[in-house]
C-alpha positions in Angstrom: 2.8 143.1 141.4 3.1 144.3 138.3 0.8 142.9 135.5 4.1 143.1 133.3 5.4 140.8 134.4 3.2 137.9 134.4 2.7 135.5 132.3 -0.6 134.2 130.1 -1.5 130.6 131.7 -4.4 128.3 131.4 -5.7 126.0 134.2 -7.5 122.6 133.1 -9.9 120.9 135.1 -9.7 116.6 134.6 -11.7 114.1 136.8 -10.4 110.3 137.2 -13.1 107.5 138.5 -10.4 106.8 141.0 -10.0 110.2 143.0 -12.7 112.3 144.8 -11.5 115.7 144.0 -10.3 117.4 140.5 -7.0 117.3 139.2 -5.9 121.3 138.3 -3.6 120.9 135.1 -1.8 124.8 134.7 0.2 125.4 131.8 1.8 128.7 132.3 3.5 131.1 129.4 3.5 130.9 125.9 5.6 129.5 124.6 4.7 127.2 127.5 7.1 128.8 130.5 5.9 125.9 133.4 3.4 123.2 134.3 1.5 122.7 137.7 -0.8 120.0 139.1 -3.0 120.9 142.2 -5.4 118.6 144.1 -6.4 118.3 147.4 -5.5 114.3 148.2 -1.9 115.0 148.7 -0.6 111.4 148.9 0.8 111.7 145.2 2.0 115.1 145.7 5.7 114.2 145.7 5.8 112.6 142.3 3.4 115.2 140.9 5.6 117.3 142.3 8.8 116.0 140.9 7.0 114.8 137.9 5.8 118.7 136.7 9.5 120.5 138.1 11.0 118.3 135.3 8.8 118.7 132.0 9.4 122.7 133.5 12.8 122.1 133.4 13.0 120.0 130.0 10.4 122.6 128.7 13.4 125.3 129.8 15.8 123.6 128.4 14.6 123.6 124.6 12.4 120.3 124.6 9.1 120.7 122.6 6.2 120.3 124.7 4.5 118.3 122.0 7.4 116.0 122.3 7.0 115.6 126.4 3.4 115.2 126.0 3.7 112.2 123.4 6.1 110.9 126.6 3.4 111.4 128.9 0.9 109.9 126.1 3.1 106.8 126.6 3.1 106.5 130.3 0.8 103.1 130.6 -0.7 102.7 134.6 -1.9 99.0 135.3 -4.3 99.9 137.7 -5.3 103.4 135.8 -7.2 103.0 133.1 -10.8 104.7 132.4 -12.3 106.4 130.2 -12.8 110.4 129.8 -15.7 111.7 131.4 -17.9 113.1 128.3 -16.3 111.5 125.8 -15.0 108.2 124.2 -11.3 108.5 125.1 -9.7 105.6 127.0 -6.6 106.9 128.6 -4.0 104.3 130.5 -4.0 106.5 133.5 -3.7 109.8 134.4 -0.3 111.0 133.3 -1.6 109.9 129.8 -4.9 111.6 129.8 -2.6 115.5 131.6 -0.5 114.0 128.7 -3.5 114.6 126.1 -4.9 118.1 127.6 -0.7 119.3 127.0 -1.1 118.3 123.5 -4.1 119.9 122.8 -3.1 122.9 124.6 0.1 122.9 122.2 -2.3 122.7 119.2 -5.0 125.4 120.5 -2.2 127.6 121.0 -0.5 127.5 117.8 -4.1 127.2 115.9 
């Protein structure tokens, strides 16, 4: 494969107090091209799944990913909230903290 064609990407590790194993965050391109989730408890992997295909498309289609991660900022789980490991941040689940990493990666990028 050529190295010509690929795209820069970054892959974010985050941790919730109510999975065992990681959550993989990738943002690939920039200008930001896609977005992937990995984890190994697969039982949310349709709506991950669904959930990432769209802010790819939306990203595709000319929304600003600083606009899809203030969406994602907003997305408010019940059941969900915790705070950050290492830090003070209290997130209302975990669309709202992969909704926090985008926005920083948008900022870091541009900085």
């Amino acid at each position: 494969m050529s190295t010509a064609n690929k795209k820069p990407s970054r892959t974010y590790k985050l941790r919730t107090p109510y999975q065992e194993s990681a959550i993989y965050f990738t943002v690939v391109g920039t200008p930001i091209d896609a977005m992937f989730i990995n984890c190994k408890e697969m039982e949310s992997f349709q709506w991950i799944s669904a959930l990432m295909a769209s802010y790819s498309l939306l990203v595709k289609n000319g929304v600003a990913p600083e606009k899809i991660a203030g969406y994602m900022c907003e997305v408010f789980d019940p059941n969900g909230q915790y705070v950050i490991e290492g830090t003070t941040t209290k997130v209302n689940g975990v669309v709202h903290h992969l909704g926090l990493i985008l926005r920083q990666h948008v900022r870091d990028a541009r900085a």
